[in-house]
N, C-alpha and C positions, 0 to 999 in steps of 0.2 A: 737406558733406564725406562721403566714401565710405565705406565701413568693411566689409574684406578678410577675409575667414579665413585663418588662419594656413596653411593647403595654399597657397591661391593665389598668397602671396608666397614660399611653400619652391618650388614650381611654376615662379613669377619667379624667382628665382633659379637652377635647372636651369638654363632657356632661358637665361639671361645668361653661365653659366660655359659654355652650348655657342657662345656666340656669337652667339646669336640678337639681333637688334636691338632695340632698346624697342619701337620703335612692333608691329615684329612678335609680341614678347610680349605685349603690350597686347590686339591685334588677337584671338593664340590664348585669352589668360584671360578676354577681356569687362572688361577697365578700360577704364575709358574716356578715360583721358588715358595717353597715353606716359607723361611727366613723373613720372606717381607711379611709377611701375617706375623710372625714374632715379633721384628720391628715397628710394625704398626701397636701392637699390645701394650710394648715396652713405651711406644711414643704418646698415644693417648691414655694409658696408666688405665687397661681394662679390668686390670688384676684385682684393684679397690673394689671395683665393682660384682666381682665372682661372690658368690655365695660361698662361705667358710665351713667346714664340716663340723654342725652341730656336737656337743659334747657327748648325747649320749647316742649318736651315730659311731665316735670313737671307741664311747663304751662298749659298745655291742660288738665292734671288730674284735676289741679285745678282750672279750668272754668267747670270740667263736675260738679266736687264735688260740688262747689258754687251752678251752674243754682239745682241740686238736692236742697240742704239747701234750698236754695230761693225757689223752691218750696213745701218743705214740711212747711214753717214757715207757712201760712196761718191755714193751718190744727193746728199745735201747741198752734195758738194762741185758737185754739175754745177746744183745750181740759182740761177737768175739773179734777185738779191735786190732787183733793186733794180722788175724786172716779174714778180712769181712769178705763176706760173699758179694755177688753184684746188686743183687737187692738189697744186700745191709748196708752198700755204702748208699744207695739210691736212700732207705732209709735216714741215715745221716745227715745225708744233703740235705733233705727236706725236713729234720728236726732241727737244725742248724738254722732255716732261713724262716723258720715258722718263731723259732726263739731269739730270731735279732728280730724279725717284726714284731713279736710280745714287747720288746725293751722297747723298740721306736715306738710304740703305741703309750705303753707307758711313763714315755718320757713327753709327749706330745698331752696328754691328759695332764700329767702334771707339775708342765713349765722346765722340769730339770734337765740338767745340759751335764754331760760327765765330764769333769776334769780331766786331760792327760798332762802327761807329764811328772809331778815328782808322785811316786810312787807312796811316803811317806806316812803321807796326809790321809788321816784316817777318815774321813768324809769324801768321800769322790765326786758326790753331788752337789749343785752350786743353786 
């Protein structure tokens, strides 16, 4: 097992509050496993300290997200589902993952968590 001077994990730690990824800390300090930069985060709880994404930083993902969706619906409606072409499904693909990030965006703005499970319940929101 390795053993760090105290610079290089204040060092790990810079990079993680700028966002820098593990493995790319890892890579600039010379550790040799991502994981311990993970384990050090998780051990001195760097997380607290990261800057949270402001609300209407969220809002603006989710105005860009929307105006895309909304523009690619037009297109959606004219394609034929049941022989897509390989652009129609490349289409799909990416109306599909642009409209579960519109819902994650949405649900992170405002607090709500969807219930699974009994189908019933006509509220799905909690």
């Amino acid at each position: 097992m390795a053993t760090y001077l105290l610079e290089v994990v204040k060092k790990a730690e810079e990079l993680f509050l700028e966002d820098v990824s593990f493995r790319k800390i890892a890579e600039q300090l010379g550790v040799k496993q991502h994981l311990t930069i993970y384990n050090w985060s998780r051990k001195y709880n760097w997380k607290k300290d990261r800057a949270s994404y402001p609300a209407n930083s969220l809002k603006e993902q989710l105005d860009q997200c929307s105006e895309l969706v909304n523009k690619m619906r037009p297109s959606i409606d004219k394609v034929n589902i049941l022989k897509p072409s390989k652009e129609d499904r490349e289409l799909l693909l990416n109306y599909n993952r642009f409209s579960n990030l519109q819902l994650k965006l949405v649900r992170q703005l405002s607090g709500l968590k969807v219930v699974s499970g009994n189908s019933s319940k006509k509220n799905i929101f909690t």
